[in-house]
DSSP file (Angstrom, degrees, kcal/mol; ACC not computed):
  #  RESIDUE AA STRUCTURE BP1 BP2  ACC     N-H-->O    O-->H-N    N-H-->O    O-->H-N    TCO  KAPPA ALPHA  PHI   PSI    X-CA   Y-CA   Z-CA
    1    1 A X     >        0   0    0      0, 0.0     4,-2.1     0, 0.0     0, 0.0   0.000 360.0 360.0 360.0 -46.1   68.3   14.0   76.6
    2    2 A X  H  >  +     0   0    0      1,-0.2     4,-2.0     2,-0.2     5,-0.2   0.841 360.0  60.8 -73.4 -13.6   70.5   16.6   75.1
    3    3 A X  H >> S+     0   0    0      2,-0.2     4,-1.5     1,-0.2     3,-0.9   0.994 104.4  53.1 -62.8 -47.9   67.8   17.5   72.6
    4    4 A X  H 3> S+     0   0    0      1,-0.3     4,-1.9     2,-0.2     3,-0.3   0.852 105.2  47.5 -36.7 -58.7   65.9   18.3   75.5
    5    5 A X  H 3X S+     0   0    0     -4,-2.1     4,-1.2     2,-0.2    -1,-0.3   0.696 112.6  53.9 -73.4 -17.6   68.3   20.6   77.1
    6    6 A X  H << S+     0   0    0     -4,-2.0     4,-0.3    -3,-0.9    -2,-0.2   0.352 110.2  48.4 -84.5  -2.9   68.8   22.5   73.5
    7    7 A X  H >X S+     0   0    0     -4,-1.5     3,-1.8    -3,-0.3     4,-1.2   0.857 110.8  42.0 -74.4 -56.0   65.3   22.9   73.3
    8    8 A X  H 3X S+     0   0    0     -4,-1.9     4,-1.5     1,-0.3     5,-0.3   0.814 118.5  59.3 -86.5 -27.2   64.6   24.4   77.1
    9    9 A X  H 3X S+     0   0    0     -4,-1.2     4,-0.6     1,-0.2    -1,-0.3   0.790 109.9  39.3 -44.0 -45.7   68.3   26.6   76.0
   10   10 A X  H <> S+     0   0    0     -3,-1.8     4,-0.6    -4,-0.3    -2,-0.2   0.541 115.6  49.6-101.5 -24.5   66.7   28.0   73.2
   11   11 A X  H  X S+     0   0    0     -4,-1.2     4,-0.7     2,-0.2    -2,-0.2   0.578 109.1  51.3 -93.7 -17.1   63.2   28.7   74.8
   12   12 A X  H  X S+     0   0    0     -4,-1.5     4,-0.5    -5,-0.2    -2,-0.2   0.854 111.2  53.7 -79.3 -49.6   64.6   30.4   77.8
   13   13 A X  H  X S+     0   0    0     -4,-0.6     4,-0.9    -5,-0.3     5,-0.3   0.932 113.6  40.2 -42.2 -46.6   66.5   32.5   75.0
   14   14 A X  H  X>S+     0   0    0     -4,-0.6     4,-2.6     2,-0.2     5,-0.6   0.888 114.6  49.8 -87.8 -26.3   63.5   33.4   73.4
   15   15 A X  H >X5S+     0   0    0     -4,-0.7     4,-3.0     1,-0.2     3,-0.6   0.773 112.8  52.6 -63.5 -91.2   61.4   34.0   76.6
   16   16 A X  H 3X5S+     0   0    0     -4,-0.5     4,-0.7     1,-0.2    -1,-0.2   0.433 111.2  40.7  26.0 -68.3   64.3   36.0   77.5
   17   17 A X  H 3X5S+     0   0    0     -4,-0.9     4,-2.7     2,-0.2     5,-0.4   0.836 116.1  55.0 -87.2 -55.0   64.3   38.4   73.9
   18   18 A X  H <X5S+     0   0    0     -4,-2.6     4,-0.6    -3,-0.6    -2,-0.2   0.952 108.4  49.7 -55.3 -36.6   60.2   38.5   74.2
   19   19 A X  H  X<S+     0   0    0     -4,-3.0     4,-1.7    -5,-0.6     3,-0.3   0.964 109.3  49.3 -76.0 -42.4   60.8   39.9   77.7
   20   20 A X  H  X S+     0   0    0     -4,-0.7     4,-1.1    -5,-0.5     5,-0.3   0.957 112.3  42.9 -67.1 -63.7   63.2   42.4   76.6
   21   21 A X  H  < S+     0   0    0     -4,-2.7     5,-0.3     2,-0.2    -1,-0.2   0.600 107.2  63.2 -75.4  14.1   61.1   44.1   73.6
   22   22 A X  H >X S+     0   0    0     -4,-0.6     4,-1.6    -5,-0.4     3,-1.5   0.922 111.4  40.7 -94.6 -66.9   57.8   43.9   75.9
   23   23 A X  H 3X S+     0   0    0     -4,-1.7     4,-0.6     1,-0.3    -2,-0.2   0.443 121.1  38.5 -82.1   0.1   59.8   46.4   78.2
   24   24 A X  H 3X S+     0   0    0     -4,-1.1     4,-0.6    -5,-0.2    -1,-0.3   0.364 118.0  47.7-104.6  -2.7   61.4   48.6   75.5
   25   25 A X  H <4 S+     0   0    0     -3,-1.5    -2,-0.2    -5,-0.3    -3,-0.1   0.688 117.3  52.5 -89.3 -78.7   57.9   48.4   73.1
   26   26 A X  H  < S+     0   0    0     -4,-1.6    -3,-0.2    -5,-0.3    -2,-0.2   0.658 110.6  48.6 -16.8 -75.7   56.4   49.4   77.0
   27   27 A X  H  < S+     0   0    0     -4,-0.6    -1,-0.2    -5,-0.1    -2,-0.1   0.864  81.6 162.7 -32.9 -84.7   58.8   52.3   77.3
   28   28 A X     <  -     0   0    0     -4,-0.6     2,-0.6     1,-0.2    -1,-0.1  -0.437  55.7 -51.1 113.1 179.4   58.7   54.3   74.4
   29   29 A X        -     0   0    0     -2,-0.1    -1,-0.2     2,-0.0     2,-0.1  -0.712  61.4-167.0-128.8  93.4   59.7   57.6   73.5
   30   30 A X        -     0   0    0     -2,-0.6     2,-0.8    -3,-0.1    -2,-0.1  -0.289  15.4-128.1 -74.5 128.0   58.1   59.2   76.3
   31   31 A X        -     0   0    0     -2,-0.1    -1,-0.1     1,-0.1    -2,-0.0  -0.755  21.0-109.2-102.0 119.2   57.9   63.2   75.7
   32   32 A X        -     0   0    0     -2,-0.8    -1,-0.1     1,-0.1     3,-0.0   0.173  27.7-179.7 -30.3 139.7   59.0   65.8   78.1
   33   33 A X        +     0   0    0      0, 0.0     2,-0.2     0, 0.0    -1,-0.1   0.718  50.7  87.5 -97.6 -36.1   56.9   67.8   79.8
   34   34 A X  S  > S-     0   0    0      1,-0.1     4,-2.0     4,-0.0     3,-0.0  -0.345  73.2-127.4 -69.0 145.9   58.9   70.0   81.9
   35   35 A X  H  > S+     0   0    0      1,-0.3     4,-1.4     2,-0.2    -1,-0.1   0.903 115.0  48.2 -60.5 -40.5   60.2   73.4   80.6
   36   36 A X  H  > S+     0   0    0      1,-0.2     4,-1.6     2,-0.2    -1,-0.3   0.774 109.0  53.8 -90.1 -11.1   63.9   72.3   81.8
   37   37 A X  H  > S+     0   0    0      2,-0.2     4,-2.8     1,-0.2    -1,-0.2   0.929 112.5  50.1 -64.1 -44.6   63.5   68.7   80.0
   38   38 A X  H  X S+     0   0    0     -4,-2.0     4,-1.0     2,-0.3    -2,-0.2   0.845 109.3  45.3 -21.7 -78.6   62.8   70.9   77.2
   39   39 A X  H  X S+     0   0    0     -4,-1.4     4,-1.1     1,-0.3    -1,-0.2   0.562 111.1  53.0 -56.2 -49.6   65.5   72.9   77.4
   40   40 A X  H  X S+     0   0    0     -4,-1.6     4,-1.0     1,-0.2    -1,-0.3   0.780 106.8  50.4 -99.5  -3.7   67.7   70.3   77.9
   41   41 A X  H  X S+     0   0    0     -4,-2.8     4,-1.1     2,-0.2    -2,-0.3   0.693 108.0  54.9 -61.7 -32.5   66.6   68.3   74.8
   42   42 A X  H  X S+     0   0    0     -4,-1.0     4,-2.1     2,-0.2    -2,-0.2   0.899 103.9  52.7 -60.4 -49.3   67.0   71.1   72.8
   43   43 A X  H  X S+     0   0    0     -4,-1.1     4,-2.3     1,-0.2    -2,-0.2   0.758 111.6  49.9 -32.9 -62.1   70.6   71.6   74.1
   44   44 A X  H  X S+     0   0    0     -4,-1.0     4,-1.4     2,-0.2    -1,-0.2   0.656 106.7  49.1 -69.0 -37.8   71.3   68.0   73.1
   45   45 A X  H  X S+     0   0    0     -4,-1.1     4,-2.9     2,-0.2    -2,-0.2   0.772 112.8  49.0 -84.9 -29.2   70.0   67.8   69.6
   46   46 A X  H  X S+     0   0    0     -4,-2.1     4,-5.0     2,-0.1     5,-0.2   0.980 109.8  49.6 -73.1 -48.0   71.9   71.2   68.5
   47   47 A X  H  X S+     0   0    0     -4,-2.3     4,-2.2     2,-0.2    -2,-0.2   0.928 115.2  47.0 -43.4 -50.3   75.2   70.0   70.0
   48   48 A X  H  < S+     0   0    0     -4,-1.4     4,-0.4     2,-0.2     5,-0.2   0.997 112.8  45.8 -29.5 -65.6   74.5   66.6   67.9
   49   49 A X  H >X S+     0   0    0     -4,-2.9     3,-1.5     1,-0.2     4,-1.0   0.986 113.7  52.2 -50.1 -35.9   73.6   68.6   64.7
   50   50 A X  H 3X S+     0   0    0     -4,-5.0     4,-3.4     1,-0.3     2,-0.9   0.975 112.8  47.0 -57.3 -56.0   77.0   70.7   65.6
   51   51 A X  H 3< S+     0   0    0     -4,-2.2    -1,-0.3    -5,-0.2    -2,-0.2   0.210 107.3  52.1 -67.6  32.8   79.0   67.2   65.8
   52   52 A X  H <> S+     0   0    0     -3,-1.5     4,-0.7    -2,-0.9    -2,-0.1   0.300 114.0  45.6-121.8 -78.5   77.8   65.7   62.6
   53   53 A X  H >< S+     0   0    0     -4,-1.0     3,-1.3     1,-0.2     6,-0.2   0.772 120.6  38.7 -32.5 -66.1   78.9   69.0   61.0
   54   54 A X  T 3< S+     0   0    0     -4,-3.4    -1,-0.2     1,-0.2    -3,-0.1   0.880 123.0  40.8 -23.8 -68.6   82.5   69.0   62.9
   55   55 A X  T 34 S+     0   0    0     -5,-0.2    -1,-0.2     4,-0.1    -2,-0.2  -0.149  78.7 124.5-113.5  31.3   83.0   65.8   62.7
   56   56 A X  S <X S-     0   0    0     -3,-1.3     4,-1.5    -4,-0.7     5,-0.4  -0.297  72.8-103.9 -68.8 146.4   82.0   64.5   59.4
   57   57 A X  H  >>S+     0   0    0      1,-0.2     4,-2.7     2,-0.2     5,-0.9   0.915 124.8  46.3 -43.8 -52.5   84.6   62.5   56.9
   58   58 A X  H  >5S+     0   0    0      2,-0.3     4,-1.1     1,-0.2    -1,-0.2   0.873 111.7  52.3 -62.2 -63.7   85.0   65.7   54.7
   59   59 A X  H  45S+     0   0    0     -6,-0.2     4,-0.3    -3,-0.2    -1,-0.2   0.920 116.1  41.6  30.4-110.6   85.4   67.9   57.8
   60   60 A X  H  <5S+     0   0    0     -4,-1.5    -2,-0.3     1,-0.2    -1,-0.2   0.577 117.9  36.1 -21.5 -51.7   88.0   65.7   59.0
   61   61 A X  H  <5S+     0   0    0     -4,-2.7    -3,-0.2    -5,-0.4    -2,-0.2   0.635 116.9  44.3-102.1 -34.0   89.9   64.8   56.5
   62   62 A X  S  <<S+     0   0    0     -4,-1.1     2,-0.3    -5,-0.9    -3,-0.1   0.234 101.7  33.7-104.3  34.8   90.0   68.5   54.1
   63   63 A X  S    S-     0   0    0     -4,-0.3     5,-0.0     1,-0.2    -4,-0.0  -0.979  86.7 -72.0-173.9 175.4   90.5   71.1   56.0
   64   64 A X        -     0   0    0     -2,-0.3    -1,-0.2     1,-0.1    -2,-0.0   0.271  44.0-118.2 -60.9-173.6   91.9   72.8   59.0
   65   65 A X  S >  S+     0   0    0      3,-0.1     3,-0.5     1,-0.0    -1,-0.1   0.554 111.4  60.0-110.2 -14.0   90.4   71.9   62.4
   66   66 A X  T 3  S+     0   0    0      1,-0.2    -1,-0.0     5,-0.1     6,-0.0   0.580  88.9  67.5 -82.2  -7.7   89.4   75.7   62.6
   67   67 A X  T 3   +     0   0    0     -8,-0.1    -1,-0.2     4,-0.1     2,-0.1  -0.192  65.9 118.4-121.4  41.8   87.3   75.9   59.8
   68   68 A X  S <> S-     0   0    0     -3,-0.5     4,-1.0     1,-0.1     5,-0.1  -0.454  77.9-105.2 -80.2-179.7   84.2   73.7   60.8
   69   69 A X  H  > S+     0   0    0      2,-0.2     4,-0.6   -19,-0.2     5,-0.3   0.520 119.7  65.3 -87.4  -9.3   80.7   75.5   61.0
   70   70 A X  H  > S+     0   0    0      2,-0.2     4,-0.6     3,-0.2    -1,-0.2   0.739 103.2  42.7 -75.5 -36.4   80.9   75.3   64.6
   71   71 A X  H  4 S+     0   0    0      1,-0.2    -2,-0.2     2,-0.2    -4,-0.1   0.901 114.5  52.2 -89.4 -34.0   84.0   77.8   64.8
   72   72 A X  H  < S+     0   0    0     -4,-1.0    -2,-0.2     1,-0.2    -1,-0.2   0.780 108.6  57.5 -62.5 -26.3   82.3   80.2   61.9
   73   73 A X  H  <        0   0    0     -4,-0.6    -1,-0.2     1,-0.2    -2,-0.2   0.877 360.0 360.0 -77.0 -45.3   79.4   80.1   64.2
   74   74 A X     <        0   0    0     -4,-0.6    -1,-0.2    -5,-0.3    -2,-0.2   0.712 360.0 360.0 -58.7 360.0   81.0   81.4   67.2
């Protein structure tokens, strides 16, 4: 009997995982269309590229907090 219930445990688990990458396969990386989606995806990927510069170990750890590329850019 308990094999039984650690089977239907483990197949509801898996149904479960299957169900979950069939809606995230489904989904995608759907591409803006709109000018202000645009706009604001653009926005988002240069503030990133600025925080990987900031806030990189090297960054961090050797230097002043004033002397990232983010404050020489301004």
């Amino acid at each position: 009997m308990s094999m039984v219930t650690v089977g239907v445990m483990f197949g509801a688990l898996a149904a479960l995982a299957l169900l979950l990458i069939a809606v995230l396969l489904r989904r995608g990386n759907s591409v803006t269309e709109n000018p202000e989606g645009l706009r604001i995806e653009q926005a988002r990927r240069v503030q990133a590229q600025h925080d990987r510069v900031s806030y990189s170990a090297t960054t961090v750890h050797s230097s002043s907090p004033t002397m990232s590329d983010v404050y020489r850019r301004r």
